[in-house]
PDB file of N, CA, C and O in Angstrom:
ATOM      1  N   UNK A   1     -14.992  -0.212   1.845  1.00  0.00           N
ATOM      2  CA  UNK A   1     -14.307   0.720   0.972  1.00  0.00           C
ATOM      3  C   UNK A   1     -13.693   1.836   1.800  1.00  0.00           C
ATOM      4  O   UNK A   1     -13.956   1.971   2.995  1.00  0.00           O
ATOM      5  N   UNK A   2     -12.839   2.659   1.109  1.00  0.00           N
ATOM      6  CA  UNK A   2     -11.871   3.716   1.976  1.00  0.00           C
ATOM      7  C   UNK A   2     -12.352   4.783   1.012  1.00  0.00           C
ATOM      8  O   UNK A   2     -13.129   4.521   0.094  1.00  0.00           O
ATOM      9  N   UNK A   3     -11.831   6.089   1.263  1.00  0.00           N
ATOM     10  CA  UNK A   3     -11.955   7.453   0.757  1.00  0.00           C
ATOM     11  C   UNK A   3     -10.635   7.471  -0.010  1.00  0.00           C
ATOM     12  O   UNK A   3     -10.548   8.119  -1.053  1.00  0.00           O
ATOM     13  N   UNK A   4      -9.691   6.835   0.437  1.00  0.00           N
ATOM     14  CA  UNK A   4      -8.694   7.059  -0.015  1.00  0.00           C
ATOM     15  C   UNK A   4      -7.784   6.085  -0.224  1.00  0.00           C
ATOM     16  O   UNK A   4      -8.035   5.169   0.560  1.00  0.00           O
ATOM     17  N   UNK A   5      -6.390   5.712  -1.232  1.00  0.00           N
ATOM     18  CA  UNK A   5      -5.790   4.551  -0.918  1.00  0.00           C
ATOM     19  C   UNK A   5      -4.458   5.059  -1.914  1.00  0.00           C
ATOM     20  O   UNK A   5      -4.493   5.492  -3.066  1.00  0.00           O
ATOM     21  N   UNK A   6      -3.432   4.860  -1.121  1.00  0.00           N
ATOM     22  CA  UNK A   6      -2.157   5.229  -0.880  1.00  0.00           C
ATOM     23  C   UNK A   6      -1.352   4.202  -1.699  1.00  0.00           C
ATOM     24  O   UNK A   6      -1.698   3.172  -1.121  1.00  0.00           O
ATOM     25  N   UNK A   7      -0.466   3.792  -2.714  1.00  0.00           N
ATOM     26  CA  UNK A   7      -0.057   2.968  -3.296  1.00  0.00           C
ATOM     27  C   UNK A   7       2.011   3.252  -3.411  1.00  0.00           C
ATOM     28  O   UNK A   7       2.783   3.724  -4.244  1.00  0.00           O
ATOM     29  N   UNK A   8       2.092   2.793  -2.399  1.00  0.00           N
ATOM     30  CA  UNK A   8       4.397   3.352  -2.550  1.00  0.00           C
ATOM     31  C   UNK A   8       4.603   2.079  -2.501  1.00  0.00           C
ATOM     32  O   UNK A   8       3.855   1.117  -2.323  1.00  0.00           O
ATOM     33  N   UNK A   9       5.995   2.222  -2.728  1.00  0.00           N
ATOM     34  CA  UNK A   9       6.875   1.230  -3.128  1.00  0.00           C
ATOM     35  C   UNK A   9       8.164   1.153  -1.677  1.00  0.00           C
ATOM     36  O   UNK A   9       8.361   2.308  -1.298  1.00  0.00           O
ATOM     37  N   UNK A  10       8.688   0.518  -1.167  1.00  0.00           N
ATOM     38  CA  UNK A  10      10.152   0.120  -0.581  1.00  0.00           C
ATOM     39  C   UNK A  10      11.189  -0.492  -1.516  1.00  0.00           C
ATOM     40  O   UNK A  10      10.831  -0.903  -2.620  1.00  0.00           O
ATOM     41  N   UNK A  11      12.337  -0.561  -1.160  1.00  0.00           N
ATOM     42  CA  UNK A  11      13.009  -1.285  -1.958  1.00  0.00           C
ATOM     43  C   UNK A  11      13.024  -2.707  -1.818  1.00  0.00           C
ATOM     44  O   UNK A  11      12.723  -3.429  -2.768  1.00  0.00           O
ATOM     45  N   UNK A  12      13.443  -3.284  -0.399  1.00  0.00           N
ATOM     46  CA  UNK A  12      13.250  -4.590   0.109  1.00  0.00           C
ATOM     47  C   UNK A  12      12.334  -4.929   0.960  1.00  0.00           C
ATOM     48  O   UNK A  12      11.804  -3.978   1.536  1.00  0.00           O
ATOM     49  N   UNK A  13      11.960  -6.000   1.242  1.00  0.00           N
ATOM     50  CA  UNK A  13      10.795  -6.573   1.769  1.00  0.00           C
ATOM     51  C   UNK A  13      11.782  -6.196   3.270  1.00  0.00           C
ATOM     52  O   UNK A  13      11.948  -7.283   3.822  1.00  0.00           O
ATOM     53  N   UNK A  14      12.324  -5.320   3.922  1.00  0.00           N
ATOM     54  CA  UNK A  14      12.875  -5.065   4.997  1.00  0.00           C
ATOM     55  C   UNK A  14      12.656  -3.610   5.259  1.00  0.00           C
ATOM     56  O   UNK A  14      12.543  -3.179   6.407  1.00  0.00           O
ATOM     57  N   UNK A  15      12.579  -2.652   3.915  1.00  0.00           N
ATOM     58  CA  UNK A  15      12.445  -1.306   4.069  1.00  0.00           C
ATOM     59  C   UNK A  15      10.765  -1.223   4.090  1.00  0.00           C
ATOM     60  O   UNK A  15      10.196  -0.442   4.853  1.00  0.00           O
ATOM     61  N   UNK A  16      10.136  -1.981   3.308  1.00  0.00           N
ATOM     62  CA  UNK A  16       8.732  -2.446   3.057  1.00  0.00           C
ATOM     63  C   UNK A  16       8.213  -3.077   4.388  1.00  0.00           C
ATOM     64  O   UNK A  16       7.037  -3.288   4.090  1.00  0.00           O
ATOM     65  N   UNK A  17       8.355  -3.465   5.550  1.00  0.00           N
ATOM     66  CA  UNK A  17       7.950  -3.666   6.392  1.00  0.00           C
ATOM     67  C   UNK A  17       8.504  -2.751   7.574  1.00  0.00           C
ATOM     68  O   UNK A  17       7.925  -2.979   8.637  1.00  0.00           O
ATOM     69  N   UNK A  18       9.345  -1.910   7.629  1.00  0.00           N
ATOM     70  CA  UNK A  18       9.978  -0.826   8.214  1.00  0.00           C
ATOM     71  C   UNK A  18       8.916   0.057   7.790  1.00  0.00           C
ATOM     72  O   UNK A  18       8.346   0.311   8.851  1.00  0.00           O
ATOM     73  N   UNK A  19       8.331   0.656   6.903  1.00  0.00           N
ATOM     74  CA  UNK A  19       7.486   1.565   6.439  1.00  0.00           C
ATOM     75  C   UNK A  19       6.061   1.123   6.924  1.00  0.00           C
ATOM     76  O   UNK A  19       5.599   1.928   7.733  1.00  0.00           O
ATOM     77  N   UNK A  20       5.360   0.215   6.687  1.00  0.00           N
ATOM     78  CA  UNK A  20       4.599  -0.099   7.195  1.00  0.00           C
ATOM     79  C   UNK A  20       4.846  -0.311   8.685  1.00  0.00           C
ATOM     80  O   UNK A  20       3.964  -1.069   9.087  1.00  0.00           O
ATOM     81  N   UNK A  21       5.645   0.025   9.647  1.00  0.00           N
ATOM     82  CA  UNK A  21       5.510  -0.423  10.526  1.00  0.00           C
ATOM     83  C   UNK A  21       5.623   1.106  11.519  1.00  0.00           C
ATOM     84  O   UNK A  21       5.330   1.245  12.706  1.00  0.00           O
ATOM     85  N   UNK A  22       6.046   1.923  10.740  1.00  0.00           N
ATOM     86  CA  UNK A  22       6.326   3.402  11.297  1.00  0.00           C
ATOM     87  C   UNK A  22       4.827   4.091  10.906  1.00  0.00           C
ATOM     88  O   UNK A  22       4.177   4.975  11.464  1.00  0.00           O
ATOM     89  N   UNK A  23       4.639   3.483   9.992  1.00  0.00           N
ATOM     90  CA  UNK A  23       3.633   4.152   9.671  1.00  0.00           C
ATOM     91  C   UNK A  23       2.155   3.966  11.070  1.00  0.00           C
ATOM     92  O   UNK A  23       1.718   4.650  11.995  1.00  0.00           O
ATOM     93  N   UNK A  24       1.981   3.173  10.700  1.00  0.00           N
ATOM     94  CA  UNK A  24       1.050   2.147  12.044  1.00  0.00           C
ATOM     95  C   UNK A  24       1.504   3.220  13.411  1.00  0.00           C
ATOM     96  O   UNK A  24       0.573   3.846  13.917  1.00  0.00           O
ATOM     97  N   UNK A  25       3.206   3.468  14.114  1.00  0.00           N
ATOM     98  CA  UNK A  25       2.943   3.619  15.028  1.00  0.00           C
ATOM     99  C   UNK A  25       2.483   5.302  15.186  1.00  0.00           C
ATOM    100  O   UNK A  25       1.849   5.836  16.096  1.00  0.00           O
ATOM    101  N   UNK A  26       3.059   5.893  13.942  1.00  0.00           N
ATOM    102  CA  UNK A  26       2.570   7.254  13.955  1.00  0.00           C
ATOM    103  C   UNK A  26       0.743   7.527  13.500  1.00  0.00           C
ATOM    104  O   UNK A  26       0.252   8.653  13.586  1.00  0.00           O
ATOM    105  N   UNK A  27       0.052   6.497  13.105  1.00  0.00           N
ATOM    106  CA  UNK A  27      -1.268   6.932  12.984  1.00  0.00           C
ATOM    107  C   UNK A  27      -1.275   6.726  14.702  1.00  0.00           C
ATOM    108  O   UNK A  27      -1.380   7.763  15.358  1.00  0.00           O
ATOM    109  N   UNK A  28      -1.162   5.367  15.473  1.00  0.00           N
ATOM    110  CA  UNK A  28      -1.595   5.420  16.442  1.00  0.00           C
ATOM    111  C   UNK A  28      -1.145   6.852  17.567  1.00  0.00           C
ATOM    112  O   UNK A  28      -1.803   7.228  18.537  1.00  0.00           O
ATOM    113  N   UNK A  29      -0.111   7.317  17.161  1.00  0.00           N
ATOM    114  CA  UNK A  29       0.296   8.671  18.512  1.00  0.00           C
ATOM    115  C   UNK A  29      -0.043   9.553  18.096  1.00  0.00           C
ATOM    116  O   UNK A  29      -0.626  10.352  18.828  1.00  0.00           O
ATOM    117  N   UNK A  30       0.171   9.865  16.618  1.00  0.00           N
ATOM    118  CA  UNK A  30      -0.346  11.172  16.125  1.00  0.00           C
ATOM    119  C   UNK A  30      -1.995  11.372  16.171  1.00  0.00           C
ATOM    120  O   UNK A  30      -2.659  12.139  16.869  1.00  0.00           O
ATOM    121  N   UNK A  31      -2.308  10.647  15.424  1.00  0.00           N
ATOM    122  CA  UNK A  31      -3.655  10.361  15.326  1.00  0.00           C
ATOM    123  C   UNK A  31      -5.010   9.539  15.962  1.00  0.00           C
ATOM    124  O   UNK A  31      -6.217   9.573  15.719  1.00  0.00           O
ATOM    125  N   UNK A  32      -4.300   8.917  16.740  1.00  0.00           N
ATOM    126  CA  UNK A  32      -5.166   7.577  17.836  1.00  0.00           C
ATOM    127  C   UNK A  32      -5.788   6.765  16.842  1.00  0.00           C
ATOM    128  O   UNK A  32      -6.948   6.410  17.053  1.00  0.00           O
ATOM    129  N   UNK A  33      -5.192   6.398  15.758  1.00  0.00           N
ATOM    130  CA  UNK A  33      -6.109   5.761  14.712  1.00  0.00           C
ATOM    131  C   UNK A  33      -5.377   4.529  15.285  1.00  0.00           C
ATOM    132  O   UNK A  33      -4.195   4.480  15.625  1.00  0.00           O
ATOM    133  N   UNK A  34      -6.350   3.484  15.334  1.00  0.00           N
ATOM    134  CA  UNK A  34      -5.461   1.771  14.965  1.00  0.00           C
ATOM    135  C   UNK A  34      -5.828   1.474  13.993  1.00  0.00           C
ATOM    136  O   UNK A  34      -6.923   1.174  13.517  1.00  0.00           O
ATOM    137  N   UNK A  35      -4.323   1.604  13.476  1.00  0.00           N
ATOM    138  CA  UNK A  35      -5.204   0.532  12.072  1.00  0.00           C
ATOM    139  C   UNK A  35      -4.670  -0.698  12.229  1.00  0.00           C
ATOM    140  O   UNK A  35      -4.024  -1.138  13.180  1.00  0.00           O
ATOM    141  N   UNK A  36      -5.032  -1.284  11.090  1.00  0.00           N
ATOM    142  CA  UNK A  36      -4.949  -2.910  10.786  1.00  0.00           C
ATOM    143  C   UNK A  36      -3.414  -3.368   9.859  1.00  0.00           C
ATOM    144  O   UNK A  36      -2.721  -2.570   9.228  1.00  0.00           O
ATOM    145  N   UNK A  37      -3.202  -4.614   9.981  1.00  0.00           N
ATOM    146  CA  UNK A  37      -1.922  -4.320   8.983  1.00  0.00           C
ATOM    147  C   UNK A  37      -2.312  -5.814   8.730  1.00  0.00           C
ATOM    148  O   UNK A  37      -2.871  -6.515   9.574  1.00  0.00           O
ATOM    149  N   UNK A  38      -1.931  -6.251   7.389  1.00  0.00           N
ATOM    150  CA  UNK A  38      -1.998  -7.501   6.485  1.00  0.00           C
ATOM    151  C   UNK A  38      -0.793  -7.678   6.133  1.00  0.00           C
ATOM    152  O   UNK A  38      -0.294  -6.553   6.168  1.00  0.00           O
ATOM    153  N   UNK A  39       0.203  -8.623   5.721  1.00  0.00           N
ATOM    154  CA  UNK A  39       1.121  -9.353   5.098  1.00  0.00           C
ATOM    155  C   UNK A  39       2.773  -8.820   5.250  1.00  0.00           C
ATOM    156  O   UNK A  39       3.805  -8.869   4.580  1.00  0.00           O
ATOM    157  N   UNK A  40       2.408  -8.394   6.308  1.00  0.00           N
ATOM    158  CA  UNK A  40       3.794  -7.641   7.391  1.00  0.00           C
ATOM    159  C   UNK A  40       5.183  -9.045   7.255  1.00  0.00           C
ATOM    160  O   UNK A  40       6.305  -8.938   6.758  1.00  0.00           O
ATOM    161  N   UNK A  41       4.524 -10.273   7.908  1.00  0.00           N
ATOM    162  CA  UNK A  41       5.545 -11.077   7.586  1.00  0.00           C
ATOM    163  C   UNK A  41       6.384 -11.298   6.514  1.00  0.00           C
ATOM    164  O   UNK A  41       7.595 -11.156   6.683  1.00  0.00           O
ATOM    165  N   UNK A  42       5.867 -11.679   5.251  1.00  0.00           N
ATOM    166  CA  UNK A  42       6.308 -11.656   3.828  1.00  0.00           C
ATOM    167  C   UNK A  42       6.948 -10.660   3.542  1.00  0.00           C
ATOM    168  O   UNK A  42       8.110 -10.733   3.142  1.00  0.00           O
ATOM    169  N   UNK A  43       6.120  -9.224   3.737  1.00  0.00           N
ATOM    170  CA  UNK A  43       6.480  -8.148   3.538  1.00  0.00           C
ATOM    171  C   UNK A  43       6.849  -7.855   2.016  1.00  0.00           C
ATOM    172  O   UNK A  43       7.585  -6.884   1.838  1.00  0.00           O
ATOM    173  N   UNK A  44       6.502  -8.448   1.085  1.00  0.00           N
ATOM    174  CA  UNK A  44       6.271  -8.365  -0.295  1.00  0.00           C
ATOM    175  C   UNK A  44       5.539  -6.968  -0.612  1.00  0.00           C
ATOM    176  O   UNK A  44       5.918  -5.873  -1.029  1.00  0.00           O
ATOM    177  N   UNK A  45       4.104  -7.618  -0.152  1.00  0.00           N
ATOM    178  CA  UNK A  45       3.233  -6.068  -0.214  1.00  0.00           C
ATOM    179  C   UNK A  45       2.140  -6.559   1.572  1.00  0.00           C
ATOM    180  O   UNK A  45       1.760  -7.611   2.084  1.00  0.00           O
ATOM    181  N   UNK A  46       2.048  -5.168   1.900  1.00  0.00           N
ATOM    182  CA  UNK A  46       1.867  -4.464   2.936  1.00  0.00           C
ATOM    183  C   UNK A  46       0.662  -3.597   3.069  1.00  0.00           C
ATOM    184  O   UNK A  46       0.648  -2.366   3.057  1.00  0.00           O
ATOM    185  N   UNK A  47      -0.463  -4.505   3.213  1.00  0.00           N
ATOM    186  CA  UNK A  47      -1.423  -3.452   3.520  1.00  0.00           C
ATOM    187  C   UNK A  47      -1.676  -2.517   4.712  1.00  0.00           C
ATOM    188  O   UNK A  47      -1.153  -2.997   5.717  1.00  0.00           O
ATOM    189  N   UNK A  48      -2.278  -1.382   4.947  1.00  0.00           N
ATOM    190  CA  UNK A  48      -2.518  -0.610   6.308  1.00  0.00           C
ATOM    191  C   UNK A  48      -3.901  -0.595   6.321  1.00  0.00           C
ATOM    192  O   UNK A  48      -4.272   0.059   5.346  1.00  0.00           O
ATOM    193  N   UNK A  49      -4.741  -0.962   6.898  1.00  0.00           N
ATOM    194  CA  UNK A  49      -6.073  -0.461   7.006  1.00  0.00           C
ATOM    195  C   UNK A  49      -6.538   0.802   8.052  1.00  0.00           C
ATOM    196  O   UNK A  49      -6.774   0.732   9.258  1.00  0.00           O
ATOM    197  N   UNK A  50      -6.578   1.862   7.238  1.00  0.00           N
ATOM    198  CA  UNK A  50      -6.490   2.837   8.358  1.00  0.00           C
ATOM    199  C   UNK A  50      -8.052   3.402   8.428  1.00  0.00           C
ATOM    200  O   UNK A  50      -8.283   4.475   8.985  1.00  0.00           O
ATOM    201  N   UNK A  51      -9.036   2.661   7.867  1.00  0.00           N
ATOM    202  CA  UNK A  51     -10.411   3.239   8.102  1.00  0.00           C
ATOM    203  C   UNK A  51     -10.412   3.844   6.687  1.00  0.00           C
ATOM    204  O   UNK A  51     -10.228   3.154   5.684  1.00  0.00           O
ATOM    205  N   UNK A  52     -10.650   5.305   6.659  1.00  0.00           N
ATOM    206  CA  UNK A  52     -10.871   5.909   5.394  1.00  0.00           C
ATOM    207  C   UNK A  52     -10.028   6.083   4.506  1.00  0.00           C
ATOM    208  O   UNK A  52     -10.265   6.596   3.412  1.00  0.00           O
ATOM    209  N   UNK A  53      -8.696   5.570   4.983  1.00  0.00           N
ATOM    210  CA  UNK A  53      -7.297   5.389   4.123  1.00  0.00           C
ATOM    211  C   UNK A  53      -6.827   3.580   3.620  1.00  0.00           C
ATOM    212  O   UNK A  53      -6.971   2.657   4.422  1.00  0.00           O
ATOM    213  N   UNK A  54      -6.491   3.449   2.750  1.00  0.00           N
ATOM    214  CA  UNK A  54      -5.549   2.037   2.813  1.00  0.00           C
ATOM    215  C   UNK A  54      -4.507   2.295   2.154  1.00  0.00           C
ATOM    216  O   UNK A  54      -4.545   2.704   0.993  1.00  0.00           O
ATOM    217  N   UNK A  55      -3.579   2.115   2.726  1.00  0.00           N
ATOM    218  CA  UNK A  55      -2.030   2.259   2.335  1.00  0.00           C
ATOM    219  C   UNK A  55      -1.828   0.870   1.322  1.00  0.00           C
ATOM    220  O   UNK A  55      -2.499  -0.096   1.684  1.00  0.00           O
ATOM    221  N   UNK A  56      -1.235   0.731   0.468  1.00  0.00           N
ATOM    222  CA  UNK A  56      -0.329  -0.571  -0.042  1.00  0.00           C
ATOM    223  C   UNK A  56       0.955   0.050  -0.062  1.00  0.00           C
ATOM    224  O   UNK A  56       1.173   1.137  -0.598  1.00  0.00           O
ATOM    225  N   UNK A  57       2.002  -0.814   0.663  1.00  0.00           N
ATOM    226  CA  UNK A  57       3.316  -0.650  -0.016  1.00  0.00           C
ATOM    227  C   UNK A  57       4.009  -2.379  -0.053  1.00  0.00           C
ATOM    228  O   UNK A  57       3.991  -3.463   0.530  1.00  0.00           O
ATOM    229  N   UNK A  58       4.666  -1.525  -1.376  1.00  0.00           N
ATOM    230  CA  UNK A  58       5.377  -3.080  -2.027  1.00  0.00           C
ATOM    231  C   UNK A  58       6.044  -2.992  -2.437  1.00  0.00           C
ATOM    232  O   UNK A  58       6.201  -2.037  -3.197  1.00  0.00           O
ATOM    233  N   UNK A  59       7.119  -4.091  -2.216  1.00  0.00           N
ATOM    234  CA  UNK A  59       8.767  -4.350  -3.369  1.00  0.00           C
ATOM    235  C   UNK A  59       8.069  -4.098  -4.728  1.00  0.00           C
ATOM    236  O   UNK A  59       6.966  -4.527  -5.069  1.00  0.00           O
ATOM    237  N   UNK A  60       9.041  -3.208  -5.542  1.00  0.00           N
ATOM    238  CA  UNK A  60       8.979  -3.064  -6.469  1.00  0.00           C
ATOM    239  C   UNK A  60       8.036  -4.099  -7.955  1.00  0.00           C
ATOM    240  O   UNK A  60       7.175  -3.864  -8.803  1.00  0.00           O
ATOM    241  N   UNK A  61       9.203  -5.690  -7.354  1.00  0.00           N
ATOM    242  CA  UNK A  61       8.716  -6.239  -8.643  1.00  0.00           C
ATOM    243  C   UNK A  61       7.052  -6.860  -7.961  1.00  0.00           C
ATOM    244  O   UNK A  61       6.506  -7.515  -8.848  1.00  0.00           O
ATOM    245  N   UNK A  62       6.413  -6.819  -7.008  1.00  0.00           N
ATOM    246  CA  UNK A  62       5.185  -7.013  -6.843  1.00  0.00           C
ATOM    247  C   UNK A  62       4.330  -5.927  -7.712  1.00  0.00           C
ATOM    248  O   UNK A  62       3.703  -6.040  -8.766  1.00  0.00           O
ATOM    249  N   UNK A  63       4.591  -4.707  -6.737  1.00  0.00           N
ATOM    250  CA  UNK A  63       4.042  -3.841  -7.333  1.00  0.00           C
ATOM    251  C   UNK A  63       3.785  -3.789  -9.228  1.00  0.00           C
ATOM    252  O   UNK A  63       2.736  -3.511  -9.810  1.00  0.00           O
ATOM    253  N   UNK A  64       5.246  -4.188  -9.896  1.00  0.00           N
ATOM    254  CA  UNK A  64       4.763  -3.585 -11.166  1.00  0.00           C
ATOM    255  C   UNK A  64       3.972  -5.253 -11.215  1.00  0.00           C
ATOM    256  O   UNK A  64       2.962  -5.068 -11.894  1.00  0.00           O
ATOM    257  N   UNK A  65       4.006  -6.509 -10.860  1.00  0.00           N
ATOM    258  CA  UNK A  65       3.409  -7.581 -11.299  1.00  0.00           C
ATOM    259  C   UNK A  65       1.956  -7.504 -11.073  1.00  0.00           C
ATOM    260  O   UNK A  65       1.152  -8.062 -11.819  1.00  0.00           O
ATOM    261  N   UNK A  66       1.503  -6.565  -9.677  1.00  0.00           N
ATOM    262  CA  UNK A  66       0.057  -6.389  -9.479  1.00  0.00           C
ATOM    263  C   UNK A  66      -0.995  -5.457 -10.069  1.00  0.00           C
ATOM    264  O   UNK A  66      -2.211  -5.451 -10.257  1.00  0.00           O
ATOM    265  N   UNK A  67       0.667  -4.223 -10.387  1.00  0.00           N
ATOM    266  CA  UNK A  67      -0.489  -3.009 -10.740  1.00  0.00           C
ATOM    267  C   UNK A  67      -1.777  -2.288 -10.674  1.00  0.00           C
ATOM    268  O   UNK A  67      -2.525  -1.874 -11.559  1.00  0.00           O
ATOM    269  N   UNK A  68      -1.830  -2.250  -9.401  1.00  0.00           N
ATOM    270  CA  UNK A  68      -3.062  -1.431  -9.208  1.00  0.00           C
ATOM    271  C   UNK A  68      -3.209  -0.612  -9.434  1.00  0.00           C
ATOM    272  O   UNK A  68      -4.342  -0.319  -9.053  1.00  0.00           O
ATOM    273  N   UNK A  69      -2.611   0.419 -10.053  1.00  0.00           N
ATOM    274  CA  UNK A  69      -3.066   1.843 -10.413  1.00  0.00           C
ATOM    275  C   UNK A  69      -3.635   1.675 -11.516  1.00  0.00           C
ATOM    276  O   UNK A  69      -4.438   2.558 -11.818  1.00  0.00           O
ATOM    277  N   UNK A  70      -3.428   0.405 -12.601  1.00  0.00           N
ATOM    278  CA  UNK A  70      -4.579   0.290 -13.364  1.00  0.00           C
ATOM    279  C   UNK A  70      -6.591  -0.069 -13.518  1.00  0.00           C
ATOM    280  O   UNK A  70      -7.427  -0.249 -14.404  1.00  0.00           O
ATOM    281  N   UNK A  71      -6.496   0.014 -11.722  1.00  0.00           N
ATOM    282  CA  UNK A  71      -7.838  -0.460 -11.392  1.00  0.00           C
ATOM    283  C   UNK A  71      -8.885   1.254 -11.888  1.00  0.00           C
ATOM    284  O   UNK A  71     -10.065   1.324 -12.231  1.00  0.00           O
ATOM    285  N   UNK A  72      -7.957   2.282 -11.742  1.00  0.00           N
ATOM    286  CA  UNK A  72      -8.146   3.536 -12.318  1.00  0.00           C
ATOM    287  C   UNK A  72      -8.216   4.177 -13.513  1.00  0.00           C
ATOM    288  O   UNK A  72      -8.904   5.144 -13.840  1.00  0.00           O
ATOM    289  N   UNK A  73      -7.087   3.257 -14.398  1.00  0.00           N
ATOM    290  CA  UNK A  73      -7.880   3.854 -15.451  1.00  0.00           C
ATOM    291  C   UNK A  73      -8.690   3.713 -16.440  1.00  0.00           C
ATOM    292  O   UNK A  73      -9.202   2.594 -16.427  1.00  0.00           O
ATOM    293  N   UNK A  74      -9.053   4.417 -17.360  1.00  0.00           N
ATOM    294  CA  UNK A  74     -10.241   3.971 -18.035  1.00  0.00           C
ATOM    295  C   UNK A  74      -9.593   2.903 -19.281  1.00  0.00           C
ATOM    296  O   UNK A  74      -8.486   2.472 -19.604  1.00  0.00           O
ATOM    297  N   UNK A  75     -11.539   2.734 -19.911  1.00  0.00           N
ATOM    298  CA  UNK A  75     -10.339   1.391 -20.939  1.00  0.00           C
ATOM    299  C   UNK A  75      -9.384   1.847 -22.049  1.00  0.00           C
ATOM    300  O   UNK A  75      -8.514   1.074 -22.450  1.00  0.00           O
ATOM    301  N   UNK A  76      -9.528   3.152 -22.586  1.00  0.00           N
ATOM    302  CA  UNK A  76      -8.453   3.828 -23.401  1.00  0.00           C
ATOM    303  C   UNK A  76      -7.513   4.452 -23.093  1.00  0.00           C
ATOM    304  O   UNK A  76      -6.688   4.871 -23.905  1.00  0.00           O
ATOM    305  N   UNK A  77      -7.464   4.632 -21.854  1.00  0.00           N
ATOM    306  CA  UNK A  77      -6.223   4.281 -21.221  1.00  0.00           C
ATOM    307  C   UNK A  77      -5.647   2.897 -20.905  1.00  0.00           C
ATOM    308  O   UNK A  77      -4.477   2.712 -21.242  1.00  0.00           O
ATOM    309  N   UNK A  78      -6.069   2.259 -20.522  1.00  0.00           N
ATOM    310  CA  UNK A  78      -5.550   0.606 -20.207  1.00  0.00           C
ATOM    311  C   UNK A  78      -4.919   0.239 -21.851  1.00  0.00           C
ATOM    312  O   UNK A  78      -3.731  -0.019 -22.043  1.00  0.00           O
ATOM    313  N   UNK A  79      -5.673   0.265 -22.646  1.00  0.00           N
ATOM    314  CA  UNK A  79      -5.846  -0.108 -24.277  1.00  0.00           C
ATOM    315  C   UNK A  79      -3.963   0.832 -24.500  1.00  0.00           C
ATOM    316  O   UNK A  79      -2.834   0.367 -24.663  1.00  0.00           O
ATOM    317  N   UNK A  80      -4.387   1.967 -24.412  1.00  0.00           N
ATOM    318  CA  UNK A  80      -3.214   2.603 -24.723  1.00  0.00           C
ATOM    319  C   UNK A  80      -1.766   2.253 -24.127  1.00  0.00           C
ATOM    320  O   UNK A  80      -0.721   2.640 -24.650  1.00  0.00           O
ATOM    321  N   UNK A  81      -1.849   1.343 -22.778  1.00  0.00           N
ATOM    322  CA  UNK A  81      -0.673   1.286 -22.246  1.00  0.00           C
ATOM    323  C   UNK A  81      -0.343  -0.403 -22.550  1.00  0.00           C
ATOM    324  O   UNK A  81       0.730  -0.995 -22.430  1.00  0.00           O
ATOM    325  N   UNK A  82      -1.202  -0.738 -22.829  1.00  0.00           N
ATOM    326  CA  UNK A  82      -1.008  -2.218 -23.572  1.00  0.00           C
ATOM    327  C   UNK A  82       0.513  -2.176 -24.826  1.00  0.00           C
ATOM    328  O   UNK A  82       0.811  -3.182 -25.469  1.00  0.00           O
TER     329      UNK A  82
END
């Protein structure tokens, strides 16, 4: 598990792997963090494993097809956005 987890969007699976990929090199200089990166090729969606952070970023229509920001809310909220 992370402390934290970061959920953006790119437009194309080209700006979406551009982001994830800047991102990565600025934890490593800024921060000496390495993180991890998942599904860079596809570049659909884009995980970062940065330790106490996880980034997702994803083309749009993933994102709204996966929706994770509903892993947050409660069930009258979920109920309500139904």
């Amino acid at each position: 598990m992370a402390d934290y987890m970061i959920i953006a969007s790119g437009r194309s699976s080209r700006q979406v792997a551009a982001i994830a990929e800047k991102m990565v090199d600025r934890l490593k200089k800024d921060l000496g963090v390495l993180a991890k990166v998942e599904g860079k090729e596809a570049a659909d969606w884009v995980l970062v494993d940065a330790g106490d952070v996880i980034v997702h970023v994803f083309r749009p229509e993933v994102r709204d097809f996966y929706q994770l920001e509903k892993m947050w809310l409660s069930p009258a909220e979920t109920a309500a956005r139904v």
